[in-house]
N, C-alpha and C positions, 0 to 999 in steps of 0.2 A: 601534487595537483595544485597544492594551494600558490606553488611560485609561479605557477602557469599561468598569469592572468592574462584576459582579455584588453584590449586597448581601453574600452568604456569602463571598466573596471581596476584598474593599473594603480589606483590612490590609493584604493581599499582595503584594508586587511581584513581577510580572507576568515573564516570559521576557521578551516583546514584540517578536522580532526572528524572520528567518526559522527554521524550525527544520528539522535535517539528521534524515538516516534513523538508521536505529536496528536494529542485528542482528550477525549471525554474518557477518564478512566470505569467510568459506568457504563460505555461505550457496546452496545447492540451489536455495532458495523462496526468490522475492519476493512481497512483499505490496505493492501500489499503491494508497493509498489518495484521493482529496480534496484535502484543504488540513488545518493545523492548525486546528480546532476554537477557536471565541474566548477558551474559558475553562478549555479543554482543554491541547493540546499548545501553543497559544499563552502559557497560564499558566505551564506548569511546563517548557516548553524540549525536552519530548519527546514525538514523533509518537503520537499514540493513547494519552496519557494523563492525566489525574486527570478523564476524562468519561466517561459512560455507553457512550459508541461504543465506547470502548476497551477496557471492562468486557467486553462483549458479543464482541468480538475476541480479547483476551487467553485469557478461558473457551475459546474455540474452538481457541484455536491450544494453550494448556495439554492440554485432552483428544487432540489429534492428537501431540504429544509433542515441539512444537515450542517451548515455553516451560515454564520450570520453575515457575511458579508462577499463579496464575489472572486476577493482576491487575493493574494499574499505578497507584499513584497520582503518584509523582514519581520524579526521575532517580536516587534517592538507595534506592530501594525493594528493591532484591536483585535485580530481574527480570534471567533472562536467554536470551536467542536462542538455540535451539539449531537450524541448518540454514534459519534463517529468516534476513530481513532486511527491513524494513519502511519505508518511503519516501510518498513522494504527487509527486502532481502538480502543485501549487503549494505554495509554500515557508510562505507568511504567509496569515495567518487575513484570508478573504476577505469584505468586508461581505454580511452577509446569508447567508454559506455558500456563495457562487456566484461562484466568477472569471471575473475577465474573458476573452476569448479573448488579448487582448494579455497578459495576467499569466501563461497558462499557458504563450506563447509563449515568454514573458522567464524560465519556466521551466526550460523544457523542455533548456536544456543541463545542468542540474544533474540533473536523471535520465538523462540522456544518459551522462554520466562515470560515474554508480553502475553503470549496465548495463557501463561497461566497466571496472569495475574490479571487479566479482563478476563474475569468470570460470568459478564452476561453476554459475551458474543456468540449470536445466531447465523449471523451472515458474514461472509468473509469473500470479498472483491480483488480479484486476482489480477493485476496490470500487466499482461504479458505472459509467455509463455514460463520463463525463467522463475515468474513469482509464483504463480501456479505449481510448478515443481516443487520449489522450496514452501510453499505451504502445506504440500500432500507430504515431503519428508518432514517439517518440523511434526505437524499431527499425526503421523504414525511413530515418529521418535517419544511421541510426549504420549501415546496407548491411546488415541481415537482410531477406534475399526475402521478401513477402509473399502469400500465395496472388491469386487474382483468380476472381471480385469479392473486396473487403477482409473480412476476417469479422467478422461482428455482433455486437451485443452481446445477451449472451443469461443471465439467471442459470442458471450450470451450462454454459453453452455454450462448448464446448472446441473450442479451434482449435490445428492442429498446424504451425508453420510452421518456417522453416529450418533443418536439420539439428537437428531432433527437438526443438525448444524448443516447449513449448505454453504458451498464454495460456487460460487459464481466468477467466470473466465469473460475475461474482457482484455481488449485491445490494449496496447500501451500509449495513452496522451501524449508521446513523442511527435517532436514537428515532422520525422521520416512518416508519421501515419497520421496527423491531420492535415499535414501541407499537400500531402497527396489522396487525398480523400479517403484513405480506408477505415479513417475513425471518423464520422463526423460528428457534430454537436448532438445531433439528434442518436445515433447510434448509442452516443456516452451516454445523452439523458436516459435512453429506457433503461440501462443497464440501473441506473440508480432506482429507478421506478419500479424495478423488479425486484432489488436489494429489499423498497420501502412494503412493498406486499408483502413477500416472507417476513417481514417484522412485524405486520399487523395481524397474521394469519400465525405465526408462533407466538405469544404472551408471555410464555414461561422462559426463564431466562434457560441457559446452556452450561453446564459448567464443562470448563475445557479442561487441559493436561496440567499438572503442577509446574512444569517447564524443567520435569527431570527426563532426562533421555531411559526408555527400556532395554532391556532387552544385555 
């Protein structure tokens, strides 16, 4: 991916390797995103940034008061996580933007270990249907009970599952879903607004999985 550049981009070397999460290790809020973006987090080495996705996330998470500044363009930029912490579900910018089921497999221990090692996460923001999967398998791989049936993916659709941790479902900030209106500005913000209520309304921190698989 990384020899694939873009015209505007053609001088630059490239991050090109997987890229790790990015936040507040005391972090409340996790955000789940996709994959690094091709010429995005895969460019410049950090998740949801120097691309329009991130633009559209950053603004979001800026007005709920969870980042100090509105934007990201590289690692080098000032941005910083306040209460948040921000991850995906696959490591490396996947062809096409769609990983494989085996790639997210070969993931899946590395957000395994984050979930155990942000031990005050309450809330967890799902981008997509795809992160939402791989969030419900890393938490039952890592012994968080599951309700039954599994809960679905739903933009806005909040599920409450073991000792008060919720996963909240939300749309992917991709330009296929703001450029065409089914995410707008205002759709994202309440999603954050609703993140910032279950954090005021649980106190007590969470403790998640040690990030060893059961079973």
């Amino acid at each position: 991916m990384a020899r694939e550049k873009v015209r505007r981009y053609r001088d630059v070397e490239y991050w090109g390797r997987p890229v790790p999460g990015f936040g507040d290790p005391a972090a409340r809020l996790l955000v789940v995103g996709l994959a690094p973006a091709a010429h995005g987090g895969n460019r410049t080495g950090r998740i949801f940034t120097g691309d329009r996705s991130g633009n559209f996330l950053y603004r979001a998470l800026h007005r709920a008061g969870f980042a100090n500044q509105p934007t990201s363009t590289d690692r080098d930029d000032g941005l910083c996580l306040s209460d948040c912490y921000i991850t995906a579900a696959a490591r490396c910018a996947p062809p096409e933007n769609k990983p494989s089921p085996i790639e997210l497999r070969r993931c899946r221990p590395f957000l395994l270990e984050e979930l155990g090692l942000l031990q005050h996460v309450q809330v967890i923001v799902a981008l997509g249907q795809i992160a939402h999967q791989a969030c419900l398998q890393a938490l039952e791989a890592g012994g968080v009970g599951l309700p039954s049936p599994k809960p679905r993916f739903g933009h806005g659709r909040i599920a409450c599952l073991q000792e008060g941790l919720v996963l909240l479902g939300s749309y992917h900030p991709s330009q296929q879903n703001t450029q065409t209106g089914r995410l707008t500005e205002a759709m994202f913000q309440q999603i954050f607004q609703t993140a910032r209520r279950y954090l005021i309304s649980t106190p007590l921190p969470h403790s998640l999985p040690t990030g060893r698989e059961t079973g």
